[in-house]
PQR file of N, CA, C, O and H, with PARSE charges and radii, in Angstrom:
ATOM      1  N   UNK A   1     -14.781   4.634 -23.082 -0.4000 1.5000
ATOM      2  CA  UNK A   1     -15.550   3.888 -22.114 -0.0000 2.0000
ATOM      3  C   UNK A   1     -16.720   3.247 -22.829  0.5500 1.7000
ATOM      4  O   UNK A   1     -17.304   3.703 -23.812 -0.5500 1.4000
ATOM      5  N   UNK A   2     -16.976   2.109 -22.182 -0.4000 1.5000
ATOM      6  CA  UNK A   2     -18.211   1.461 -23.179 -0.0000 2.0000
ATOM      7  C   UNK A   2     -18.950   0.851 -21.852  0.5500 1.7000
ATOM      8  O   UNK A   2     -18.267   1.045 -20.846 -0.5500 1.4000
ATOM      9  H   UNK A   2     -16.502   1.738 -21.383  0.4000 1.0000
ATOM     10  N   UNK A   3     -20.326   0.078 -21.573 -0.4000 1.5000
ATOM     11  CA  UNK A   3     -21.073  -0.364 -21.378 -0.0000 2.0000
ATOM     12  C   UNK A   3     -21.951   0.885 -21.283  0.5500 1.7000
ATOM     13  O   UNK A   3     -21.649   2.054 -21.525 -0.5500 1.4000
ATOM     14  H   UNK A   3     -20.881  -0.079 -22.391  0.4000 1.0000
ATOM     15  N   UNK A   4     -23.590   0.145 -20.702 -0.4000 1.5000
ATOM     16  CA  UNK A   4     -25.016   0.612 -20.730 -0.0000 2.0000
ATOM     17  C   UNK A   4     -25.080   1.029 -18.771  0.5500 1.7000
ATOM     18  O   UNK A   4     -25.250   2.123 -18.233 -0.5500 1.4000
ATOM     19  H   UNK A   4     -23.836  -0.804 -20.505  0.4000 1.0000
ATOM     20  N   UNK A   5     -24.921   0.009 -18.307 -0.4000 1.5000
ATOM     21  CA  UNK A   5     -24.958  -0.002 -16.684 -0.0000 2.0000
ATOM     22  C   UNK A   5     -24.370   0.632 -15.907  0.5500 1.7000
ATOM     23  O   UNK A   5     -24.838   1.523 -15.198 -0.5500 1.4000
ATOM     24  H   UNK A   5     -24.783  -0.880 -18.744  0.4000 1.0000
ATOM     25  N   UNK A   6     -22.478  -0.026 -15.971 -0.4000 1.5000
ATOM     26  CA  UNK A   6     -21.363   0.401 -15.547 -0.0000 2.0000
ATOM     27  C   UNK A   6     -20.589   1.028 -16.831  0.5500 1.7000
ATOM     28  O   UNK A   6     -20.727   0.698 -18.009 -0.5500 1.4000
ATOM     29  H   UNK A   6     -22.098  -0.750 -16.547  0.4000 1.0000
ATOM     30  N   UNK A   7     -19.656   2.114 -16.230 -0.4000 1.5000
ATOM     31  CA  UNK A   7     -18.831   2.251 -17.686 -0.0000 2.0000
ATOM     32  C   UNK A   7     -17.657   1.652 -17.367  0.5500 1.7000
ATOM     33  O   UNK A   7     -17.379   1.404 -16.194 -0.5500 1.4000
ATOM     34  H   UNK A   7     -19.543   2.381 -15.273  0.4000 1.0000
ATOM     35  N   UNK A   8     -16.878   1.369 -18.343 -0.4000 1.5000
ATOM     36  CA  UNK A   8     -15.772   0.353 -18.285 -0.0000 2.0000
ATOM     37  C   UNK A   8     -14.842   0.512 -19.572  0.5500 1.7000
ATOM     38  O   UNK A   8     -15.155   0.987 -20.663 -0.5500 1.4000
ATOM     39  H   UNK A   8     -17.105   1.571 -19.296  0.4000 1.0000
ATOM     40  N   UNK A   9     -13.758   0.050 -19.205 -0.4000 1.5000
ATOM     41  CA  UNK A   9     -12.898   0.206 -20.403 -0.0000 2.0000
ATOM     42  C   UNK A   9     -12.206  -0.794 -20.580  0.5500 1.7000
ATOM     43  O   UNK A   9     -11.503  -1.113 -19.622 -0.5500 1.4000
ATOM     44  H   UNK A   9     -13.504  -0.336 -18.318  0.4000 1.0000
ATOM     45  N   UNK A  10     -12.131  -1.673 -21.856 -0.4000 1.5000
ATOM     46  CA  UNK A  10     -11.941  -3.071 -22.010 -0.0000 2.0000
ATOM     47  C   UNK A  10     -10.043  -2.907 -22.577  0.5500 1.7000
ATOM     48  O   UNK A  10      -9.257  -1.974 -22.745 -0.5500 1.4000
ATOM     49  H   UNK A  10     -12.702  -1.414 -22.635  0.4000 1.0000
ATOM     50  N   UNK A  11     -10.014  -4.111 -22.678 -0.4000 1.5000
ATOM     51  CA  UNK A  11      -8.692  -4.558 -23.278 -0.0000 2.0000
ATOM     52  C   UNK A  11      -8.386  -3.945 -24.509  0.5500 1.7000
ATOM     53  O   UNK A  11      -7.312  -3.393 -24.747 -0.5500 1.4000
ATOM     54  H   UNK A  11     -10.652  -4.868 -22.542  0.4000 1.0000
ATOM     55  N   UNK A  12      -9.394  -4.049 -25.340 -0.4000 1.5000
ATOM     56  CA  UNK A  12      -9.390  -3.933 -26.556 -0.0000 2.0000
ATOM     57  C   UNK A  12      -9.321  -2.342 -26.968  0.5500 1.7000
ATOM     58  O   UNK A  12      -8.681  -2.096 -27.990 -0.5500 1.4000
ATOM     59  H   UNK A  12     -10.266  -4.497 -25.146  0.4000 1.0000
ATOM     60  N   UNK A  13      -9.969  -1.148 -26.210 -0.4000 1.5000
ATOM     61  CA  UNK A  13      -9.330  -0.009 -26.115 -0.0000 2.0000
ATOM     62  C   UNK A  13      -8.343   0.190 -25.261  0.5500 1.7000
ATOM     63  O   UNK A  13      -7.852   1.290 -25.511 -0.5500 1.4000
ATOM     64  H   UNK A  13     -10.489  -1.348 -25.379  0.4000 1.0000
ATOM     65  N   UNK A  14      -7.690  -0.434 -24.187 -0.4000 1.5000
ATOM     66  CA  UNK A  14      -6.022   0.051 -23.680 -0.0000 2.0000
ATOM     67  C   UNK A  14      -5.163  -0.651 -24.673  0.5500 1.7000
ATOM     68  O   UNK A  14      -3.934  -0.621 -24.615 -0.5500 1.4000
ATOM     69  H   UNK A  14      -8.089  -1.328 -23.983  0.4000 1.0000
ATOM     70  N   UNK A  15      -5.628  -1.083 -25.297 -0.4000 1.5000
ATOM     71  CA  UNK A  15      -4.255  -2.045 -26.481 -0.0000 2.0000
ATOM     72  C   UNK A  15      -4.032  -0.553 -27.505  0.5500 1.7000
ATOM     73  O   UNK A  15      -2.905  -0.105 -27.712 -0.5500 1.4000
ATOM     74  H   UNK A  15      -6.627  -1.107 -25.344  0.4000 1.0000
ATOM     75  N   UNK A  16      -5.251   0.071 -28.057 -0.4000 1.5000
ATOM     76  CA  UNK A  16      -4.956   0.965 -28.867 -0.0000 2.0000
ATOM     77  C   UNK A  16      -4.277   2.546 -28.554  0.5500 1.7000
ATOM     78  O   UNK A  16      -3.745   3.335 -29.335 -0.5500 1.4000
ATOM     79  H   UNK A  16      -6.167  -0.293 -27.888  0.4000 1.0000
ATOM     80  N   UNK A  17      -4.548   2.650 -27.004 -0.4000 1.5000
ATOM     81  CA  UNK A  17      -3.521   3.524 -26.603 -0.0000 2.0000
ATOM     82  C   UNK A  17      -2.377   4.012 -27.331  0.5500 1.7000
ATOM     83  O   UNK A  17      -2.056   3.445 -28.376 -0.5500 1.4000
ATOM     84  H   UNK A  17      -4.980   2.009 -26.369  0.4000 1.0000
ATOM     85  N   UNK A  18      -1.797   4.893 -26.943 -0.4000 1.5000
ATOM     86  CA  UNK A  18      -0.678   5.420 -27.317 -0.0000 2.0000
ATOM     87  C   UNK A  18       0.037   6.251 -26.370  0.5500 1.7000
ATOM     88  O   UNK A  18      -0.143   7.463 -26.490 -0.5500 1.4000
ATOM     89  H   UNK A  18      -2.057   5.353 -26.095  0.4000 1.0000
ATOM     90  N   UNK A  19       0.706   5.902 -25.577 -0.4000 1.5000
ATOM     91  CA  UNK A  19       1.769   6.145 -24.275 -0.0000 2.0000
ATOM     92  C   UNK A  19       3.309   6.321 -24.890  0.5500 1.7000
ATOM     93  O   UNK A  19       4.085   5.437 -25.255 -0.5500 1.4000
ATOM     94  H   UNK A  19       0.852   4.917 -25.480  0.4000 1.0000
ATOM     95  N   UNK A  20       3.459   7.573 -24.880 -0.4000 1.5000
ATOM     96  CA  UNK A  20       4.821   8.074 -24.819 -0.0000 2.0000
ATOM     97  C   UNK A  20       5.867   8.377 -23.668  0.5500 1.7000
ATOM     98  O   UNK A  20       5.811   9.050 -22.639 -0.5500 1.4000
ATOM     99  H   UNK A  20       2.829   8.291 -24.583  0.4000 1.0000
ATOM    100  N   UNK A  21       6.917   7.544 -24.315 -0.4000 1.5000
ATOM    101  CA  UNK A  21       8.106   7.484 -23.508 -0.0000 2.0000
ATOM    102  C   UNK A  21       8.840   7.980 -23.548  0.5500 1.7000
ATOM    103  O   UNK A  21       9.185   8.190 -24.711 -0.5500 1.4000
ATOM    104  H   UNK A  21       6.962   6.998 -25.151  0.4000 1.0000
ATOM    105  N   UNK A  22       9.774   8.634 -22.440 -0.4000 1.5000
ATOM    106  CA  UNK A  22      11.138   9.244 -22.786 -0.0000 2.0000
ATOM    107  C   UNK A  22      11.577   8.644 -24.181  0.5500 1.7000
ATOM    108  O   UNK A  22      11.031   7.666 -24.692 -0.5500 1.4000
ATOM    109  H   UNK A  22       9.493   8.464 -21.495  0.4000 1.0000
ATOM    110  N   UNK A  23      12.481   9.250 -24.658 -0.4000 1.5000
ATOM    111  CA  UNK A  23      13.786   9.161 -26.001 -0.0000 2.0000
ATOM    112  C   UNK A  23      14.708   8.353 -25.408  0.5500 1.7000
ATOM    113  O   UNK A  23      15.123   7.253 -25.770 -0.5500 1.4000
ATOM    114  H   UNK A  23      12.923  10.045 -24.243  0.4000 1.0000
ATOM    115  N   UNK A  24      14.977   8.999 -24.480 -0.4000 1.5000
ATOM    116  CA  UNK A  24      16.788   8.513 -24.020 -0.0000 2.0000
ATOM    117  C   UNK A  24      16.198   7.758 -22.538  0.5500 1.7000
ATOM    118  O   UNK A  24      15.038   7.774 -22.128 -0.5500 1.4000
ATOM    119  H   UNK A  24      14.640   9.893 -24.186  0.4000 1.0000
ATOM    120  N   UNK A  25      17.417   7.096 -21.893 -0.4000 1.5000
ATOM    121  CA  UNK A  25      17.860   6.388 -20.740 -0.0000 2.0000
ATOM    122  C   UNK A  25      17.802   7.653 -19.535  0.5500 1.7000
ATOM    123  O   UNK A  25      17.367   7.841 -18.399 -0.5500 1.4000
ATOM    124  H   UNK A  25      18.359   7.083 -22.226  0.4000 1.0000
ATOM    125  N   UNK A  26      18.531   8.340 -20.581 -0.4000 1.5000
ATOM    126  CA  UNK A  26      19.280   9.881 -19.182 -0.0000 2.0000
ATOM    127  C   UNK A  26      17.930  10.760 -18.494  0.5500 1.7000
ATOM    128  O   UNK A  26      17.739  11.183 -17.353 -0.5500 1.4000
ATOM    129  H   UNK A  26      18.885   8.187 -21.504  0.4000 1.0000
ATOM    130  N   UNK A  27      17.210  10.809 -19.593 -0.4000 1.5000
ATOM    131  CA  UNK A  27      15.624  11.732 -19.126 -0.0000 2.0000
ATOM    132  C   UNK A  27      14.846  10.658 -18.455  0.5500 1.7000
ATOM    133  O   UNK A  27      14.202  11.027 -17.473 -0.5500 1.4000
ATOM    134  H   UNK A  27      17.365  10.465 -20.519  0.4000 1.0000
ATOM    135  N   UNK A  28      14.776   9.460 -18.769 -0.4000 1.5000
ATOM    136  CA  UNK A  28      14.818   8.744 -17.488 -0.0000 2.0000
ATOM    137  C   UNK A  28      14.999   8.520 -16.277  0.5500 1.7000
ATOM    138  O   UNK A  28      14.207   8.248 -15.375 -0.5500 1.4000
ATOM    139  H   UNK A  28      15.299   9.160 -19.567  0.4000 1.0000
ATOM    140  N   UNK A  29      16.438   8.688 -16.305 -0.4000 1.5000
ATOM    141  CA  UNK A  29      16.737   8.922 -14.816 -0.0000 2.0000
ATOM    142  C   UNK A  29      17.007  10.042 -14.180  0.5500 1.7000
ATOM    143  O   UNK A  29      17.655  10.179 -13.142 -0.5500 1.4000
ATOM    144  H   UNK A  29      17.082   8.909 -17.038  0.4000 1.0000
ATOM    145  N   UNK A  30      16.393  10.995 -14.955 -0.4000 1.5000
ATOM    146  CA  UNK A  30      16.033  12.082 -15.057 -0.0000 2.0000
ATOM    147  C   UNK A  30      15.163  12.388 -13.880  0.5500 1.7000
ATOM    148  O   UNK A  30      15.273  12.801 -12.726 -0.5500 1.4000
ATOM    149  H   UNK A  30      15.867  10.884 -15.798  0.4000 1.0000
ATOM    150  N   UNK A  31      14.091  11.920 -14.864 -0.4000 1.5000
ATOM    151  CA  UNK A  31      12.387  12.014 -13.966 -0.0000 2.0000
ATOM    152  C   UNK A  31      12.703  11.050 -12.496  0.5500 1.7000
ATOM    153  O   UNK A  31      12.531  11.368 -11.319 -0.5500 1.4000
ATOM    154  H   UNK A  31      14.002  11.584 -15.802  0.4000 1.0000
ATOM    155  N   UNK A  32      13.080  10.131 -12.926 -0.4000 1.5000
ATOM    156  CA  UNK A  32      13.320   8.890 -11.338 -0.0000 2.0000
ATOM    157  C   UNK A  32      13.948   9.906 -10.184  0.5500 1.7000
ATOM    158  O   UNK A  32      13.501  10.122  -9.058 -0.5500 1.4000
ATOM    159  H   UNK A  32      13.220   9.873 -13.882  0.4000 1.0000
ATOM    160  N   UNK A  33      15.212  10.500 -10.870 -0.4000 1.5000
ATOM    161  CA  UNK A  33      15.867  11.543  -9.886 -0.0000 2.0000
ATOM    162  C   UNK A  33      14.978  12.132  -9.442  0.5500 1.7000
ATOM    163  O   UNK A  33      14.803  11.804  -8.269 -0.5500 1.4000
ATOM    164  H   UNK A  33      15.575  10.325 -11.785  0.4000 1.0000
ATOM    165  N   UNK A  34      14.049  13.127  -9.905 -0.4000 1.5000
ATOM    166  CA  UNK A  34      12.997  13.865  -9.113 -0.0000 2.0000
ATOM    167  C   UNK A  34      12.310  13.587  -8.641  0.5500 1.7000
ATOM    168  O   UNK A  34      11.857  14.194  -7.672 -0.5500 1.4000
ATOM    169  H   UNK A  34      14.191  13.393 -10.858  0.4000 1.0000
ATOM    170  N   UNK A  35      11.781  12.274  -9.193 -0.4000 1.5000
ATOM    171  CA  UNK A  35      10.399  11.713  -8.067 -0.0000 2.0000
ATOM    172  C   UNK A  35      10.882  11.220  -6.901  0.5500 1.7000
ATOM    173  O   UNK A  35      10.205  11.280  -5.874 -0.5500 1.4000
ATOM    174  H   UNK A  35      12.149  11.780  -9.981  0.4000 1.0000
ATOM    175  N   UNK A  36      12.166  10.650  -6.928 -0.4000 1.5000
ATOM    176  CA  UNK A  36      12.417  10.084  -5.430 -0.0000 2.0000
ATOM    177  C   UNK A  36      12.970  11.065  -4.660  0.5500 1.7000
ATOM    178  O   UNK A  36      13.136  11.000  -3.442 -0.5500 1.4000
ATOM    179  H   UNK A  36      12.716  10.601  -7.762  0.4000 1.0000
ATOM    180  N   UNK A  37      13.371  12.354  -5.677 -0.4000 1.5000
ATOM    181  CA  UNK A  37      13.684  13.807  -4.825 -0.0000 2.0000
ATOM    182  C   UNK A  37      12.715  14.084  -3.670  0.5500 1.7000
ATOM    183  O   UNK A  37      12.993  14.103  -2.471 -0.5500 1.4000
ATOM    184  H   UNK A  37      13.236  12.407  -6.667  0.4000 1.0000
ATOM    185  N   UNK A  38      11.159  14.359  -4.429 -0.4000 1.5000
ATOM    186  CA  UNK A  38      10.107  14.556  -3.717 -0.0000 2.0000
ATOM    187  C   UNK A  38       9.474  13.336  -2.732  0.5500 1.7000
ATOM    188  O   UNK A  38       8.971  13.531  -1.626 -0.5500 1.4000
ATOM    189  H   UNK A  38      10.933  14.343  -5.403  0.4000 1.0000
ATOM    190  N   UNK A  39       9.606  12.184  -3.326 -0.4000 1.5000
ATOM    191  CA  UNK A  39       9.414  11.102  -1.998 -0.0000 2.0000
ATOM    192  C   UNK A  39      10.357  11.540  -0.846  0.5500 1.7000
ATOM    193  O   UNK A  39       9.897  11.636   0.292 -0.5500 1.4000
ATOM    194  H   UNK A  39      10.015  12.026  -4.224  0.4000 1.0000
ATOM    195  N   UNK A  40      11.487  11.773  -1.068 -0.4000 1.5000
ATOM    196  CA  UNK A  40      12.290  11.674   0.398 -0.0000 2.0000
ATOM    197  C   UNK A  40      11.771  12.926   0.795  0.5500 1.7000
ATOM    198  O   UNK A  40      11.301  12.844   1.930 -0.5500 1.4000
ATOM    199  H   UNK A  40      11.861  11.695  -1.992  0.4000 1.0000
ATOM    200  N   UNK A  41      11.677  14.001   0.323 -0.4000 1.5000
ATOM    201  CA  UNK A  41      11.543  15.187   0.865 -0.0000 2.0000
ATOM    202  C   UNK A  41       9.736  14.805   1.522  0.5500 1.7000
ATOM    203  O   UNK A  41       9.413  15.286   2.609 -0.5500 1.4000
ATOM    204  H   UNK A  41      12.059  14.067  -0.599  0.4000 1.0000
ATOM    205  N   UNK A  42       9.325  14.449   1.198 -0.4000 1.5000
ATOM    206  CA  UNK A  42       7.868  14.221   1.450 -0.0000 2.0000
ATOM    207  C   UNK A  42       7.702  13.630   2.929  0.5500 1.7000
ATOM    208  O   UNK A  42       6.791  13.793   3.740 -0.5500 1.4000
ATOM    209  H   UNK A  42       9.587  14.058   0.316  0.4000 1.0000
ATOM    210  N   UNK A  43       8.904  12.879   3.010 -0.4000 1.5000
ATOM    211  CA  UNK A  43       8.844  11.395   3.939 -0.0000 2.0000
ATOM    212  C   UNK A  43      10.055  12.462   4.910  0.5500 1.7000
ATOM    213  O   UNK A  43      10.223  11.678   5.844 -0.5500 1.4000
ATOM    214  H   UNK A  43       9.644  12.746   2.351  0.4000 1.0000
ATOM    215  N   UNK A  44      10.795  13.469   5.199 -0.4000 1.5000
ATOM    216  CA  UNK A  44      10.836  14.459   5.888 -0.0000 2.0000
ATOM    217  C   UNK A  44       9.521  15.657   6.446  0.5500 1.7000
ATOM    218  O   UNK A  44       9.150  16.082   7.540 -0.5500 1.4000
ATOM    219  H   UNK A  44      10.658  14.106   4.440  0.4000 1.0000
ATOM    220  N   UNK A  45       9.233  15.812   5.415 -0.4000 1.5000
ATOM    221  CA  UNK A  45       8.189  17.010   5.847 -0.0000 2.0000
ATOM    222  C   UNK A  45       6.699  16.006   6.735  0.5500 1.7000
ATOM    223  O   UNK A  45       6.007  16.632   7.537 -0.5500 1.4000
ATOM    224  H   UNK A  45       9.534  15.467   4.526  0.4000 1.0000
ATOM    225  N   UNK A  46       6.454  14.815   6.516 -0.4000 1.5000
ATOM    226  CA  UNK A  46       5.918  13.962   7.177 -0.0000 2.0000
ATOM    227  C   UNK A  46       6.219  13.651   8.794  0.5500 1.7000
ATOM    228  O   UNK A  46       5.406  13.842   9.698 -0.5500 1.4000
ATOM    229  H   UNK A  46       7.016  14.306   5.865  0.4000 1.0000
ATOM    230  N   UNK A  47       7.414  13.190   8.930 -0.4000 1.5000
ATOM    231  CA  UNK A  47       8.144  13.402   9.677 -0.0000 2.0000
ATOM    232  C   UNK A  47       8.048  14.222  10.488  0.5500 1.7000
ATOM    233  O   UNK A  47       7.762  13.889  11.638 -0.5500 1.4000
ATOM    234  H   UNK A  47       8.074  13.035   8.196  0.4000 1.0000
ATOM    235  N   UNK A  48       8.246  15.492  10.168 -0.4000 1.5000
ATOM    236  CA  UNK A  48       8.277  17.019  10.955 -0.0000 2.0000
ATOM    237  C   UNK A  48       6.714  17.212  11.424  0.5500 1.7000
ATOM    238  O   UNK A  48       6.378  17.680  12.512 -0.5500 1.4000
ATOM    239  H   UNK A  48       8.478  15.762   9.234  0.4000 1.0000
ATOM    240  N   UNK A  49       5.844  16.771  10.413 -0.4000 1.5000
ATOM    241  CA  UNK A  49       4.583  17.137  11.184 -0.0000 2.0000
ATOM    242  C   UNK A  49       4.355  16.338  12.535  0.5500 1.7000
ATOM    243  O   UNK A  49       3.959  16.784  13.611 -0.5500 1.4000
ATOM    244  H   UNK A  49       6.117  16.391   9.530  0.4000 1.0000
ATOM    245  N   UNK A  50       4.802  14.697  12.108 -0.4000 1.5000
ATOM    246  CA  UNK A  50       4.497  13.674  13.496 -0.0000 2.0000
ATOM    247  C   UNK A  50       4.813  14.533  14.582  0.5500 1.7000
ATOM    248  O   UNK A  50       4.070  14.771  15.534 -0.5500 1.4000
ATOM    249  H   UNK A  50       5.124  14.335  11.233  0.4000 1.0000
ATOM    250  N   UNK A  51       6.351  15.146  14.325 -0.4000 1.5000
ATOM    251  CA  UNK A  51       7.009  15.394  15.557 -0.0000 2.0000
ATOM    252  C   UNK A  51       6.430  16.541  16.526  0.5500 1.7000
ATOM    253  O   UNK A  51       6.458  16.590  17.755 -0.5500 1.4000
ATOM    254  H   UNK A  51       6.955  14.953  13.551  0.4000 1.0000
ATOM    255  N   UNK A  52       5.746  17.707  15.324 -0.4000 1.5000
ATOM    256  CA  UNK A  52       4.973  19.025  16.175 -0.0000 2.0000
ATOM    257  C   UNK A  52       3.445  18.288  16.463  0.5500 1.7000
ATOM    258  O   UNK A  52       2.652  18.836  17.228 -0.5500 1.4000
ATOM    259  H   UNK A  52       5.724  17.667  14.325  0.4000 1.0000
ATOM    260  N   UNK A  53       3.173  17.239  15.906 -0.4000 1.5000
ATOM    261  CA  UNK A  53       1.492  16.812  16.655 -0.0000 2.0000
ATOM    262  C   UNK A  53       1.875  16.368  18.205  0.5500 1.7000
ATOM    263  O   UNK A  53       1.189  16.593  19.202 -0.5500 1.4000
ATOM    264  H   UNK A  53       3.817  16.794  15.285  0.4000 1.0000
ATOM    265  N   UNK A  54       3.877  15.285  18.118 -0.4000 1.5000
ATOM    266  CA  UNK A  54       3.285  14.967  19.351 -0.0000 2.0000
ATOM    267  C   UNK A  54       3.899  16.012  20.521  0.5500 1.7000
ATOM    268  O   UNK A  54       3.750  15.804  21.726 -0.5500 1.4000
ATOM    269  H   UNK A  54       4.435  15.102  17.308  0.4000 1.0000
ATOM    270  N   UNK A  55       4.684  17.285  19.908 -0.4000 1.5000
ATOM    271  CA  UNK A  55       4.868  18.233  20.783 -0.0000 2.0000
ATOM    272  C   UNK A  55       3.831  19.218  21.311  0.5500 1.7000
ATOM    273  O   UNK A  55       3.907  19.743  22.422 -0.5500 1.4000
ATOM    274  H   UNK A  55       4.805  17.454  18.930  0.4000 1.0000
ATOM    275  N   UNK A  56       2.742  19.452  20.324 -0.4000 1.5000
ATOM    276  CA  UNK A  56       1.794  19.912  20.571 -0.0000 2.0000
ATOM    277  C   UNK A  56       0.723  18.738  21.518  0.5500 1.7000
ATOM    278  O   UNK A  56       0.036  19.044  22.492 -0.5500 1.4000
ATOM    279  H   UNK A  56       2.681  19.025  19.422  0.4000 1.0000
ATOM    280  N   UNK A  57       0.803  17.822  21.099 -0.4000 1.5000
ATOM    281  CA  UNK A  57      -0.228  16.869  22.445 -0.0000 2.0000
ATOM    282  C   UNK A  57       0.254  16.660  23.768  0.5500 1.7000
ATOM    283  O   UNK A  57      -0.440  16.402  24.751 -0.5500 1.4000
ATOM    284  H   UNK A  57       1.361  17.573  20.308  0.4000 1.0000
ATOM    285  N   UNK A  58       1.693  16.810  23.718 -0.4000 1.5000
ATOM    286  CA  UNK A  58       2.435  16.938  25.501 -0.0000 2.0000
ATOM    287  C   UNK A  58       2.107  17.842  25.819  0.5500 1.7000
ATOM    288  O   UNK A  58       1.930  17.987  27.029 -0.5500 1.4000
ATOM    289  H   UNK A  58       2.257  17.019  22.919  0.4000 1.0000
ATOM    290  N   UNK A  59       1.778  19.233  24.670 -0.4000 1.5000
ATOM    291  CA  UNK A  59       1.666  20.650  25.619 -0.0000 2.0000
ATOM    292  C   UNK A  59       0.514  20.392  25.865  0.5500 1.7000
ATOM    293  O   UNK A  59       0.286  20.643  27.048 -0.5500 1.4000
ATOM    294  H   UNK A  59       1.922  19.115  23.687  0.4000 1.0000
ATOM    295  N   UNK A  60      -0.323  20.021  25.354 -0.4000 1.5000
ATOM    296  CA  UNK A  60      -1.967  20.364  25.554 -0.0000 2.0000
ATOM    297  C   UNK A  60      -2.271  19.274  27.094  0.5500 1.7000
ATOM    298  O   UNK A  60      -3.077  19.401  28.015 -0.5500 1.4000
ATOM    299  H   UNK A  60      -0.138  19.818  24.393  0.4000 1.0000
ATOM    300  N   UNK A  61      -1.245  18.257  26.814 -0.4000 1.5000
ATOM    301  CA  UNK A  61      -1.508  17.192  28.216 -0.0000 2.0000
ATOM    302  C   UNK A  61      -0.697  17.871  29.712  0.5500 1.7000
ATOM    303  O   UNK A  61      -1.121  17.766  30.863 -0.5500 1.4000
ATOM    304  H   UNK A  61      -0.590  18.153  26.066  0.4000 1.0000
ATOM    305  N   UNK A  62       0.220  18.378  29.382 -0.4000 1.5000
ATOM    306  CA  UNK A  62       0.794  19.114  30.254 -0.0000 2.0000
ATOM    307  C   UNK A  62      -0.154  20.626  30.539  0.5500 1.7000
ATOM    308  O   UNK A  62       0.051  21.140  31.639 -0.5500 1.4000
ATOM    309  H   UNK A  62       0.564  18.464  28.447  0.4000 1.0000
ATOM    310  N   UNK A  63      -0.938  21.182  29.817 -0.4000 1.5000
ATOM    311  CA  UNK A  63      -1.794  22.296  30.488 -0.0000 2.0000
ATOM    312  C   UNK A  63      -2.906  21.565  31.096  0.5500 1.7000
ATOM    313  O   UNK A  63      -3.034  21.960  32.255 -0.5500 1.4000
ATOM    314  H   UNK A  63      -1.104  20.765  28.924  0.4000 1.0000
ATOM    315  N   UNK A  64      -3.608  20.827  30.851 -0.4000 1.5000
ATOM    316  CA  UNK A  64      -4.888  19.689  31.535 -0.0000 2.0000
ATOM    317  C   UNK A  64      -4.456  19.292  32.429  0.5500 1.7000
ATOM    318  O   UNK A  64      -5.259  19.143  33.350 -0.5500 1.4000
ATOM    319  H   UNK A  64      -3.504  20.506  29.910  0.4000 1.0000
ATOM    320  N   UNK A  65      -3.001  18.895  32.702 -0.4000 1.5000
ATOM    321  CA  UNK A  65      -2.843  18.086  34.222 -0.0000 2.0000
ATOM    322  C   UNK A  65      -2.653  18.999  34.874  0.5500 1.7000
ATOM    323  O   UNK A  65      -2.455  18.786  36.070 -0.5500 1.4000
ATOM    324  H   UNK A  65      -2.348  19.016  31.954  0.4000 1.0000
ATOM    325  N   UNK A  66      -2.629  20.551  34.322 -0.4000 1.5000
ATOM    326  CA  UNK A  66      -2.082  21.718  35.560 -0.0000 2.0000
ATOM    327  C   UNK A  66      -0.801  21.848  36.146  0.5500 1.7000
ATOM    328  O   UNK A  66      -0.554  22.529  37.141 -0.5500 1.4000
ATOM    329  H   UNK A  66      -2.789  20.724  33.351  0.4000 1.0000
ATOM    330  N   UNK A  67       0.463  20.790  35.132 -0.4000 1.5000
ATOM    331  CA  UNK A  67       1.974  20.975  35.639 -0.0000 2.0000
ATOM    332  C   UNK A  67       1.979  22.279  34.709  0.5500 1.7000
ATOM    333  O   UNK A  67       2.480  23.210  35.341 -0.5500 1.4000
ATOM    334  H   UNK A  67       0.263  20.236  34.324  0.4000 1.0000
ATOM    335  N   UNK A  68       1.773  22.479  34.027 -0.4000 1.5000
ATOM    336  CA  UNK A  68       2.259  24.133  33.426 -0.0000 2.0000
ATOM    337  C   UNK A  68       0.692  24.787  33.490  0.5500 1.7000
ATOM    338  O   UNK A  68      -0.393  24.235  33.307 -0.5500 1.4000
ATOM    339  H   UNK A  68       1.367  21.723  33.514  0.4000 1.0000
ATOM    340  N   UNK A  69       1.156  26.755  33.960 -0.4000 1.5000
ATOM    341  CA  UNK A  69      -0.002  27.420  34.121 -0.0000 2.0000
ATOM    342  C   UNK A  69       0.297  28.523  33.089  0.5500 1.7000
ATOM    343  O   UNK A  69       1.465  28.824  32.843 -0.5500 1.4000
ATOM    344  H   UNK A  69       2.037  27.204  34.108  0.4000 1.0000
ATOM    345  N   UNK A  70      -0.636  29.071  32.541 -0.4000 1.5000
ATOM    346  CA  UNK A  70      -0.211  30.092  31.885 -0.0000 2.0000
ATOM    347  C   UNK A  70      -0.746  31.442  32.544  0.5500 1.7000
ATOM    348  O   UNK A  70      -1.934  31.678  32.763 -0.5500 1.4000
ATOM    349  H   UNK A  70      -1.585  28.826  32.740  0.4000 1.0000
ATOM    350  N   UNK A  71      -0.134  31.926  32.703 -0.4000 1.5000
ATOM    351  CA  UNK A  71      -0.334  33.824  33.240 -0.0000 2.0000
ATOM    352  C   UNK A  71      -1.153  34.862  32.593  0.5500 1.7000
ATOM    353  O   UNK A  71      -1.174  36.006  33.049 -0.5500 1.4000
ATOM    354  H   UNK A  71       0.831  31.734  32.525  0.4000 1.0000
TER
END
């Protein structure tokens, strides 16, 4: 990082980087396999929560209007 004010990181240090890549194609689609493993699974478990917020907000609207009583 360089400046006095803001810190910042110029062109001229991301050029000297050094970012390692898979070897092969296969560990490639390797990693892709898993990450979109966990996206879909993510974009389920997402899902499942919508569905208990809006089962839980009918119950809570259904005890306030007094159609269900509890004992």
């Amino acid at each position: 990082m360089s400046g006095s004010t803001r810190s910042s990181v110029g062109m001229v240090v991301l050029r000297r980087l050094d970012i390692d890549l898979p070897a092969d194609e296969a560990e490639q689609t390797a990693i892709a396999k898993v990450l979109s493993d966990m996206d879909a699974e993510l974009a389920v478990l997402a899902q499942r929560r919508d569905k208990t917020l809006s089962l839980k907000q009918g119950m809570m609207q259904e005890l306030l209007t007094g159609r269900t009583r509890l004992v």
